[in-house]
Structure formats: C-alpha cells, structure tokens
C-alpha positions in Angstrom: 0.0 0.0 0.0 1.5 3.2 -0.3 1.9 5.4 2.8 1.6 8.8 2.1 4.4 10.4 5.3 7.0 8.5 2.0 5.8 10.0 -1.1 8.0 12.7 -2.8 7.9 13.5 -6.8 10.5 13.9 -9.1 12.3 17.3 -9.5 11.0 17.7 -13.0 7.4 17.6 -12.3 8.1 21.0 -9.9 8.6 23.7 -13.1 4.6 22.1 -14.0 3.4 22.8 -10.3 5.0 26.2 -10.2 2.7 27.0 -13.6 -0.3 25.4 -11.9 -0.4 27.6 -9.3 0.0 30.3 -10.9 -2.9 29.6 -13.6 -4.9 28.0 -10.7 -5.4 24.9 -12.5 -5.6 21.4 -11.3 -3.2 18.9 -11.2 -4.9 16.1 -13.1 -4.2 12.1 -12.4 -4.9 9.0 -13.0 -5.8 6.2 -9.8 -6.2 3.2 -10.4 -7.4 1.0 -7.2 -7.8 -2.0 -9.8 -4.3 -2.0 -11.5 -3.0 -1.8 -7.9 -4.8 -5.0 -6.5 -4.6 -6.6 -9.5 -0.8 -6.3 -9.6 -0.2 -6.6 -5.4 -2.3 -10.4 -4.9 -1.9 -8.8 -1.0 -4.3 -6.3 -1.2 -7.5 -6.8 -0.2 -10.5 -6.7 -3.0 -13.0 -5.1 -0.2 -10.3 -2.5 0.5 -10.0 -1.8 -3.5 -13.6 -1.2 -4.1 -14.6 0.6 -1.2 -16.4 -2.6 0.7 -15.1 -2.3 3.6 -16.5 -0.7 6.8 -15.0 2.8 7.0 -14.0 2.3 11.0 -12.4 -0.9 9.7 -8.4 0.3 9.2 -6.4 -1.4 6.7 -3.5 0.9 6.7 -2.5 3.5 9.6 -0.4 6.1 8.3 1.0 8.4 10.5 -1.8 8.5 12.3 -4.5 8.1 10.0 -6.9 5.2 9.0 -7.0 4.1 5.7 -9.8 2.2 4.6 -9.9 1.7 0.9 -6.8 2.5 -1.6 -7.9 5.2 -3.8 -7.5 7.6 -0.5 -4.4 6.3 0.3 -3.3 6.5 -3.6 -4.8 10.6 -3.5 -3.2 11.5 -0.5 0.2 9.9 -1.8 0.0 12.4 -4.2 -1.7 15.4 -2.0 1.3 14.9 0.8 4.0 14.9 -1.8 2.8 18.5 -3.2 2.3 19.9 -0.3 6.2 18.9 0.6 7.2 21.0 -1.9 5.1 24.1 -1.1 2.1 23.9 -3.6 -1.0 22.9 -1.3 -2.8 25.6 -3.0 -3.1 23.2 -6.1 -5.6 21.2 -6.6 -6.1 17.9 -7.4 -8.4 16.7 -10.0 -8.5 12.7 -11.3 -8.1 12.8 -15.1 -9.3 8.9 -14.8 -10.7 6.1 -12.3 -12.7 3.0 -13.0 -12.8 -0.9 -12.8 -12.7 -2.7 -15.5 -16.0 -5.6 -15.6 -14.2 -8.8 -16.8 -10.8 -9.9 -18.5 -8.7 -11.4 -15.7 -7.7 -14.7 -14.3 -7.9 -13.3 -10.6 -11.5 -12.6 -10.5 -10.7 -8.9 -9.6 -12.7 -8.0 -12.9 -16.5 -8.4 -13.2 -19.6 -7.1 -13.0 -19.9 -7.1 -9.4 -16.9 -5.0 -8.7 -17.0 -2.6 -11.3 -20.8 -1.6 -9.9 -19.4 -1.3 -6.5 -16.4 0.4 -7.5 -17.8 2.8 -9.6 -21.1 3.4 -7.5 -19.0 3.9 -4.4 -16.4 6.1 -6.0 -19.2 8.4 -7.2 -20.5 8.5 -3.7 -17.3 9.1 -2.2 -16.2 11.6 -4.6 -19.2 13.8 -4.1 -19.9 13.3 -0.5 -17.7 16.3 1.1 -16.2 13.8 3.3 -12.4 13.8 1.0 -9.9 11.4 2.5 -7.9 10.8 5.8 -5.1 13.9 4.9 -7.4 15.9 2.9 -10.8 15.9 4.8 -14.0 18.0 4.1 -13.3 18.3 -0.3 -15.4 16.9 -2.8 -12.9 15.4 -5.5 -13.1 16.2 -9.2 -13.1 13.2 -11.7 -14.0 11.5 -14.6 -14.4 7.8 -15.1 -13.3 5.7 -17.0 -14.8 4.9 -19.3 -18.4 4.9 -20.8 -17.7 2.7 -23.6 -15.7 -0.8 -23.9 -12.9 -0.4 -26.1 -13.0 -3.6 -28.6 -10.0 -2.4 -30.3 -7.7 -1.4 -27.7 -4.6 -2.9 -27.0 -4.3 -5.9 -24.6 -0.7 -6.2 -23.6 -1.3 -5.5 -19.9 -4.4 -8.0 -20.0 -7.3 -8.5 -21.3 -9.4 -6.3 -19.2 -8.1 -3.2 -21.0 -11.0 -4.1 -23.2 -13.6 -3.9 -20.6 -13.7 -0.6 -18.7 -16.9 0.8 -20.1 -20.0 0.8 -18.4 -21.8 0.3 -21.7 -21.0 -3.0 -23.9 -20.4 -2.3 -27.5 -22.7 -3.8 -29.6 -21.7 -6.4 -32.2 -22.1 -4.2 -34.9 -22.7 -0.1 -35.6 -26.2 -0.5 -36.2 -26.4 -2.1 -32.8 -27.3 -0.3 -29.5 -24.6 -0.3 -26.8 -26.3 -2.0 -23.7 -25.9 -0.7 -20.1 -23.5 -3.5 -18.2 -24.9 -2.1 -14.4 -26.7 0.8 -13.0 -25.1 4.0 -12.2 -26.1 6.2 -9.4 -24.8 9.5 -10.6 -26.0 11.4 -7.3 -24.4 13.7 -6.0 -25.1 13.5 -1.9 -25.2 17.2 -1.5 -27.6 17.9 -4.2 -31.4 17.7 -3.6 -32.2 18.1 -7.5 -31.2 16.9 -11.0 -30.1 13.1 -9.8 -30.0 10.8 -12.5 -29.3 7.0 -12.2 -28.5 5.0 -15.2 -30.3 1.4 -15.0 -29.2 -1.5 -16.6 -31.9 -3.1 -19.2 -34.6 -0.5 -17.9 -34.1 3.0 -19.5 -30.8 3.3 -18.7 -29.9 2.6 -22.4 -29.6 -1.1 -21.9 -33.3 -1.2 -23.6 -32.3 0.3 -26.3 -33.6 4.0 -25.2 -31.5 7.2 -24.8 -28.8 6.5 -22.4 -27.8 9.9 -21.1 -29.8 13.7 -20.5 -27.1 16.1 -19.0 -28.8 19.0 -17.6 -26.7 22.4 -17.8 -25.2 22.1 -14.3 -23.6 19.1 -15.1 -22.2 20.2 -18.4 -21.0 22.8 -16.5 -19.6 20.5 -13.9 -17.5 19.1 -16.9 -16.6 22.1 -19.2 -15.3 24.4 -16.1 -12.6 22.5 -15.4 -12.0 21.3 -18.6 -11.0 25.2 -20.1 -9.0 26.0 -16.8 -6.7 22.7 -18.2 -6.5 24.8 -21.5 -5.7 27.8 -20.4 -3.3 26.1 -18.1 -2.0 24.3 -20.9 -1.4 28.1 -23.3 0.6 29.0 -20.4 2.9 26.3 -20.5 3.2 25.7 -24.1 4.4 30.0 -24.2 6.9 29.7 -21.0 8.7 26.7 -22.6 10.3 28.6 -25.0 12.4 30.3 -22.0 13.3 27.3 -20.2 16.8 25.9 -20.9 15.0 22.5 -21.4 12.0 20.5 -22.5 9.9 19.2 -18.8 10.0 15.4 -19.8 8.7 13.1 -17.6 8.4 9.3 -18.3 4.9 7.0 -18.5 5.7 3.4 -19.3 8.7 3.8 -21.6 7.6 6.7 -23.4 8.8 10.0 -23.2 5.9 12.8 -23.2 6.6 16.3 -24.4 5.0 18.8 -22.2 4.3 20.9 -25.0 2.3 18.1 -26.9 0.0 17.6 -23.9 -3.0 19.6 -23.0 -2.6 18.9 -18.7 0.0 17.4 -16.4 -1.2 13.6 -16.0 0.5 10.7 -13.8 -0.6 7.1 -13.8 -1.2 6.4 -10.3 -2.1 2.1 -10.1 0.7 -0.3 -9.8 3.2 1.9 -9.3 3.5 5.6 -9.3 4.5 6.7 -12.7 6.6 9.9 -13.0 6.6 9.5 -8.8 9.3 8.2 -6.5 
C-alpha cells in the first residue's frame, strides 16, 4: 500500500506545479485502485472497491486510518505537493474506474465494477475527501463509458472492458448498459440521475444519457482552466533551458504536446518516487 508520510515527486514535475499555481489549475491524475490489487495479490478486494467498513483500518499512516486504496493512492499524491510548497493546487482525477471482466484473478467483473464505480461516485461527491485531505469533494471522470474492442491488450485482457456500456456487435447495434449507475451527487437535492441496466438506462435500447446544464458545467469548467493552463505552458517553454519530460511506461511525453499534467497512479506511481 502506499503510505503517504514517503511519497516525494521527481524534481521535473516541480517547473509544472510552479505554472499550476499560478494559472490555478488542477493537477490532473490518473488512480487506479484496480491495476494496484490486480498487480499486489496482497491487497484486499473489499479495500479496492470501497467494501469495507470505513472504521475498519487497513492501513495507519501516521496516524491516520485508511480504509480503501484510492484515498491512500490521493493523498500519496496530495502529501508529496504539499512537501514542496504547492498545497494551493488542486487535485483533480483525469481517470478512475474498474474494469467488468478480463482477468484470471476474479478482480474483474460485474460485481466490482458496480461497486467500485457506484462507491467512487459517492465518495467523490460526499464532502467527506480522505484521511489527509478531509472536508473536499474530489473532481473526476471515469473511465470509461464505452468498452474499447480495439484497444490494446498487452497489460491484460481487461483493458477491453472498462466501459460501463458493452459495444454492440455491430454499428447499427445499441450499446447496452452493463450495471446501474447512481450519478448522485449527496449534497444535491435536484437533477439526480441513475442509469439502470436493461430499464431506461440505455440497456433497452432507449436514450442513455440527458445532462442538464449544471452538469455540463460540472465538466466544461474544469475542462477550459486545463487549457488555459496548458497556453501558459506551451508560451513559457520557450524560456526554459530545457523540455519538462517526464516518463509513463517507456515513453517519453513532451509537455508541449500535452494539454494537462497527467500521472498514472495504479501499480506503481508513474513519473513519482
């Protein structure tokens, strides 16, 4: 598990948190609980998908009790930040999901992706944030809506299956709903929506999805703080005596040739030491 009182970043990530906080935009990741588990047999599946109690501790940190990995993931990330001086930037997650089948361990399926997803959504939008960062409601978009038939399966066979809709066999067919999808957020007494599989939820072939302006607002307001962000960064390169290169997998990524700063954070912590 990672503890968050170790976590540091690499000195080439601090030039892209300097221009963060000076734009005010977020510091965008990528958690993922399932990778994690699915690559440590030791952690537990209840801790990974948010099952278990929340006064059950499965990690004490410093103090604090962990109960499931994506807050001990976040506030790996949070701590090392605010290390450094930038605790004025926020974080936002660029992805998070569960994939719904494609391994031999039984991490993937149906079950767990519902739990995981319904839970995240809950836990994301409940105000209660996580053990070093209490009292925020955390930014993010999952991942994904639709399963990717054509995408590549090197790491396993369940980077096909992160979508909460199924593709259908062909174009002409209607993507079905794999689970339901409580996209409620606790604080909000209006507009909630939940997505039911095989009854209006798309998965009988009806329309899948009404966003209401406040949640397209929800989206789009980050979304142009990450490009103004991103016209900042791309103008202040030319000054610096380098390119800001940082490594996911074993490429190299060109901060001018993306639009956010973005980390893996499953498995191990990309771009992180």
């Amino acid at each position: 598990t990672l503890l968050r009182t170790t976590s540091t970043y690499r000195h080439d990530i601090e030039p892209i948190a300097e221009i963060l906080e000076e734009t005010g935009a977020p510091f965008v990741i990528n958690i993922y609980p399932y990778i994690t588990a699915y690559q440590n047999q030791g952690i537990s599946t209840e801790y990974a998908i948010f099952a278990k109690n929340p006064n059950d501790c499965s990690t004490y940190d410093n103090g604090l009790c962990y109960w499931n990995l994506f807050d001990a993931q976040y506030d790996s990330v949070r701590h090392a930040l605010d290390k450094k001086g930038y605790s004025s930037v926020e974080i936002a997650i660029g992805e998070v999901g569960w994939p719904s089948a494609g391994d031999s361990q039984g991490l993937a399926g149906i079950y767990n992706a519902k739990t995981f997803v319904n839970n995240m959504i809950e836990h994301a939008t409940s105000g209660d944030g996580t053990p070093y960062a209490p009292g925020i409601k955390i930014k993010m978009w999952l991942f994904e809506l639709y399963d990717e038939d054509q995408k590549g399966t090197g790491a396993g066979q369940f980077e096909v299956h992160w979508g909460i809709f199924a593709m259908g066999a062909t174009a002409a067919v209607t993507p079905k709903i794999k689970y339901d999808v409580d996209l409620f957020d606790a604080s909000d007494t209006h507009n909630c929506t939940t997505y039911e599989a095989g009854s209006g939820g798309g998965g009988d072939g009806s329309s899948a999805f009404s966003l209401d302006w406040s949640t397209l607002a929800i989206v789009i307001g980050p979304l142009l703080a990450v490009v103004v962000a991103a016209a900042v960064l791309m103008r202040r390169r030319r000054s610096t005596e380098q390119d800001l290169m940082w490594t996911r997998g074993a490429k190299h990524v060109d901060a001018e040739d993306v639009a956010y700063t973005r980390l893996d954070v499953g498995g191990e912590l990309k771009g992180w030491t």
